[in-house]
C-alpha positions in Angstrom: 83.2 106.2 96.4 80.2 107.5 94.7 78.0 105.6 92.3 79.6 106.0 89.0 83.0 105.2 90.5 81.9 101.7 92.0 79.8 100.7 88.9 83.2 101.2 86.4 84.9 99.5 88.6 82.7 96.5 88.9 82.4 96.6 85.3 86.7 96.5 84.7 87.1 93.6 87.5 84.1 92.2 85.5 85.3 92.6 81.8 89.2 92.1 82.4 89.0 89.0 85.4 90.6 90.8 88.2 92.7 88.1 89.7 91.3 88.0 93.2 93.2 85.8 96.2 91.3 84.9 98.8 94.0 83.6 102.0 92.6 81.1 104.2 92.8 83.0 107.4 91.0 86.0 105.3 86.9 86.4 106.8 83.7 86.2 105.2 83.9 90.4 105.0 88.0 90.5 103.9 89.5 89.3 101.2 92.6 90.4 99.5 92.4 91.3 95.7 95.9 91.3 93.6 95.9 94.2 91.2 98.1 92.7 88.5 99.3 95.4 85.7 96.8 95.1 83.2 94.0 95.3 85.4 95.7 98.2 87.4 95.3 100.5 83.9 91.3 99.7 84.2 91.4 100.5 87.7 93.1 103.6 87.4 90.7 104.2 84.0 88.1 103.9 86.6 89.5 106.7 88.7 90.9 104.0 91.5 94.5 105.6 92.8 97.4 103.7 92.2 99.4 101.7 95.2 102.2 104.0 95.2 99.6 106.9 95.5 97.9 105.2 98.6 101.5 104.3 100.0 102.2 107.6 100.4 99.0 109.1 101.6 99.1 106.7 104.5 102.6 106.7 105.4 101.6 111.0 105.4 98.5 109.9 107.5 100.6 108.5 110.4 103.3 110.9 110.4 105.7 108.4 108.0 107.1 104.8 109.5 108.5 101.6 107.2 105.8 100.1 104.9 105.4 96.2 105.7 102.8 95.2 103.3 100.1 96.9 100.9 97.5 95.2 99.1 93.9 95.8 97.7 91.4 94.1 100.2 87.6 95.0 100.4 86.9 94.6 104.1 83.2 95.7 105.5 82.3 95.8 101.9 84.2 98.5 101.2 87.2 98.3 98.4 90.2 100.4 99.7 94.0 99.9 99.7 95.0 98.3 103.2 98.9 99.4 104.3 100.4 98.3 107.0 102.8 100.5 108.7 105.5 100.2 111.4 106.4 103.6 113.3 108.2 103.6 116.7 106.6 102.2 119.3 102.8 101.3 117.2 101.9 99.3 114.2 99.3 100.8 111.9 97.2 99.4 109.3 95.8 102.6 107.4 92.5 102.0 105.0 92.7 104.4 101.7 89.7 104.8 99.9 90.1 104.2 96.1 89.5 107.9 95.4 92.6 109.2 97.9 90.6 109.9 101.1 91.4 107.8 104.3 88.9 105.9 105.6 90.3 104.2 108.7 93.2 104.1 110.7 94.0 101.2 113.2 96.8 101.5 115.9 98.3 98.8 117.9 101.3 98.6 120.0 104.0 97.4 119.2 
């Protein structure tokens, strides 16, 4: 995400209270942001992809599979879109950068 990017989007969750939920079991470097519809428009002003959009780019990155959960977490103090993923025999939790790239892509066995 280059510079412009992060400092409009600091300035929407700043301007328009993104609603942020923290879970318990969530680390000091993870925490889980709910993107509720008015702040989604800001985010999207701000050249951030939509959840749908980072749905399917991840479900494309590990060859499709049933979508368990999507939310927008910044983990490693990075903000991305964090889907998880059930294909076969592996789980996947696939990272999508707020511009559309993938940034990570974590396999487990089933």
């Amino acid at each position: 995400m280059n510079t412009t990017i992060k400092t409009l989007l600091a300035a929407a969750v700043l301007a328009n209270g993104l609603a942020i939920a923290a879970p318990a079991f969530a680390g000091e470097h993870e925490k889980e942001y709910e993107v509720q519809t008015s702040n989604a428009q800001t985010l999207a002003a701000a050249g951030v992809i939509t959840k749908a959009q980072a749905v399917t780019i991840a479900v494309a990155a590990v060859g499709g599979g049933t979508v368990v959960r999507s939310a927008f977490e910044k983990g490693d103090r990075i903000l991305h879109w964090s889907v998880d993923i059930v294909n076969g025999k592996y789980d996947y939790e696939v990272w999508v950068g707020t511009t559309g790239k993938v940034l990570r892509v974590i396999t487990q066995p089933r």
